[in-house]
C-alpha positions in Angstrom: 15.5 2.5 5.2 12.2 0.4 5.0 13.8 -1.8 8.3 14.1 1.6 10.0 10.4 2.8 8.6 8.8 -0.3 9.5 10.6 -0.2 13.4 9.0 3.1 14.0 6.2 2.0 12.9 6.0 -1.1 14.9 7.3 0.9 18.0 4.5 3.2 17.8 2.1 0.1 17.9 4.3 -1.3 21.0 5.3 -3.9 19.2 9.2 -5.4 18.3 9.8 -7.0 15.8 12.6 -10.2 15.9 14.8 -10.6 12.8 13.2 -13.4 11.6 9.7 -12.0 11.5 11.1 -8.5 9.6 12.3 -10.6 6.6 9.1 -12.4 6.9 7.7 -9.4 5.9 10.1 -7.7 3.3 11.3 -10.8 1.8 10.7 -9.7 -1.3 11.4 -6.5 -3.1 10.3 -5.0 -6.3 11.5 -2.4 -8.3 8.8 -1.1 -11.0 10.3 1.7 -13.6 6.7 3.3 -14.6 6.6 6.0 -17.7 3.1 7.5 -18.1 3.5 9.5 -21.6 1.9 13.2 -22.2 -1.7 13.0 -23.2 -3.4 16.1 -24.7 -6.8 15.2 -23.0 -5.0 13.5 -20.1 -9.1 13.3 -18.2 -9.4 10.8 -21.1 -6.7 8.9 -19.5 -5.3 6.7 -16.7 -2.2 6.0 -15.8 -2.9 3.6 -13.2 -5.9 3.2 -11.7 -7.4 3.5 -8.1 -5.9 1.0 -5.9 -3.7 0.6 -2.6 -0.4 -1.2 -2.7 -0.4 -4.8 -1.7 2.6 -5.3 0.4 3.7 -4.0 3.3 5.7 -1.0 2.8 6.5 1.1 -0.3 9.1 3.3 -1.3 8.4 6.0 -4.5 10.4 8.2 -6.3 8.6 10.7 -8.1 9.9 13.1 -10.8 8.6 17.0 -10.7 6.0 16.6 -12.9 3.5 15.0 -10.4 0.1 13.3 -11.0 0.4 11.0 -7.7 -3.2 11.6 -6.3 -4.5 10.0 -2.7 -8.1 9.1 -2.0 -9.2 11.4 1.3 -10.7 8.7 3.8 -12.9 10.8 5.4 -15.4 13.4 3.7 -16.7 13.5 0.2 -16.9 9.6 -1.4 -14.3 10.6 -4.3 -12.2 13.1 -3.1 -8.9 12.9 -3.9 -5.5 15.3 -3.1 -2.6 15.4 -5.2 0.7 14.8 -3.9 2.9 17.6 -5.6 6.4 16.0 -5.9 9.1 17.8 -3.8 13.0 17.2 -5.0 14.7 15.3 -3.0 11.9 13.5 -1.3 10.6 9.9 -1.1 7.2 9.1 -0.6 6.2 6.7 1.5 2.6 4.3 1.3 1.9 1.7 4.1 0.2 -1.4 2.2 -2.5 -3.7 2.8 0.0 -6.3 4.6 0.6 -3.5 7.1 -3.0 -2.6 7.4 -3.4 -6.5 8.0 -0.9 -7.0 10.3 -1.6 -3.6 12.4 -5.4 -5.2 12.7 -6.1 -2.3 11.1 -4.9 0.6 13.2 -2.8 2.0 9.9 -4.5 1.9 6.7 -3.1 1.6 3.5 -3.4 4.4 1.2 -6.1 4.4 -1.5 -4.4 6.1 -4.6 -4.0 6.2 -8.3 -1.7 8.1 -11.3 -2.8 11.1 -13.6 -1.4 11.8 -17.0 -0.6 15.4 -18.1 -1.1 17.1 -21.1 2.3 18.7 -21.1 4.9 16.1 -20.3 5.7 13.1 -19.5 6.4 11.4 -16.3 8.4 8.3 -14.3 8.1 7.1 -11.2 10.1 4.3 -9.4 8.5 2.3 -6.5 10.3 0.1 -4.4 7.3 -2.8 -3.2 8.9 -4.6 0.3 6.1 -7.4 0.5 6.3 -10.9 2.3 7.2 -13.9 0.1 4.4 -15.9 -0.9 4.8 -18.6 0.9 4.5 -16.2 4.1 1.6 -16.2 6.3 0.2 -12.2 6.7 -2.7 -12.0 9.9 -3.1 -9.4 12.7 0.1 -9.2 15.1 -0.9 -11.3 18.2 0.0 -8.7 20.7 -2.2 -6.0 19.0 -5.1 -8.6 18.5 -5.0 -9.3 22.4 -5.1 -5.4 23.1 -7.9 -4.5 20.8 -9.9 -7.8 21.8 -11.1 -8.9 18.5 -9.1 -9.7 15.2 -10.0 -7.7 12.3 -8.4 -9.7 9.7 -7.7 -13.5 9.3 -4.4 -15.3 8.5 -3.7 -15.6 5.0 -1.3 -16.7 2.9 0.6 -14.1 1.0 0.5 -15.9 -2.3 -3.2 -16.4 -2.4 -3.7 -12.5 -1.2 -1.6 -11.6 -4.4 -3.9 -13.9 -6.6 -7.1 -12.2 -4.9 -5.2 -8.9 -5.6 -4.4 -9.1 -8.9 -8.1 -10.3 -9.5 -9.1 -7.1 -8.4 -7.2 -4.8 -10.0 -7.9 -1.2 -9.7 -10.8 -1.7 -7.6 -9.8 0.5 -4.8 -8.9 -1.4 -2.0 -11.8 -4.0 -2.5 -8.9 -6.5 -2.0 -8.7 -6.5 1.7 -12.4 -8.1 1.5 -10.2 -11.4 1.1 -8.3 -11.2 4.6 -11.3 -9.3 6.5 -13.7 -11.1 9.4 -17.2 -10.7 8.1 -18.8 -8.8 10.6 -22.1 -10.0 10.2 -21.6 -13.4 11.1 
């Protein structure tokens, strides 16, 4: 499912990806199994804070109970939507390797957990990311369309380092791979 995700995706950028450059970028998957218990003053709470995923693609099953909230880019600075669960569905997040690699034409999605005061909840996301050793930068064919490169070429270990440094800071993260504009 995340090969056939991330070839629409790339189609809709015209761009094809060869074999060896998909399992460049899902060579590595994760499985977390998260439980956020009931909290009677669940504002008082957090069950994971705001952040956006670091690899490329992710895969979440939700239970019923819901609490998946997504940061609206435009608008208000802190507005944020809640995704109600449906049965039967998968959500779907594009990470900060795809915002990377897309030079920035899809963005990875700003989000964060909520606790409830009535039940408890579990999630499962699947995390497709590059290896480590992998080297993540804007796709050459999009950077010679859009003229300019948003990002630089990183390695994916010392991205997760950066991220992991930065934990729950929104997407503050990306600041590691991004051209300074200023310059």
């Amino acid at each position: 499912m995340v090969r056939i995700l991330l070839e629409i995706l790339f189609d809709n950028l015209g761009v094809t990806l060869d074999e060896e450059k998909f399992e460049s970028l899902t060579g590595l998957k994760m499985v977390n199994m998260n439980f956020y218990p009931s909290c009677p003053n669940p504002e008082l709470t957090v069950g994971v804070g705001r952040h956006s995923d670091m690899g490329t693609l992710t895969v979440l099953l939700q239970d019923g109970i819901g609490g998946l909230y997504v940061k609206l880019e435009q608008g208000v600075e802190d507005e944020w939507i809640e995704i109600p669960p449906i049965p039967g569905a998968l959500v779907i997040n594009v990470g900060d390797t795809m915002q990377i690699l897309s030079n920035g034409r899809y963005k990875s999605a700003e989000h964060r957990v909520r606790t409830t005061s009535s039940e408890s909840r579990v999630s499962v996301p699947l995390f497709a990311t590059p290896k480590p050793s992998e080297k993540i930068g804007p796709l050459p064919q999009l950077v010679e369309s859009d003229g300019v490169a948003h990002y630089k070429q990183v390695l994916f270990g010392d991205y997760m380092k950066n991220f992991f440094g930065k934990a729950h800071e929104g997407k503050k993260s990306l600041d590691f791979a991004q051209y300074d504009d200023s310059a």
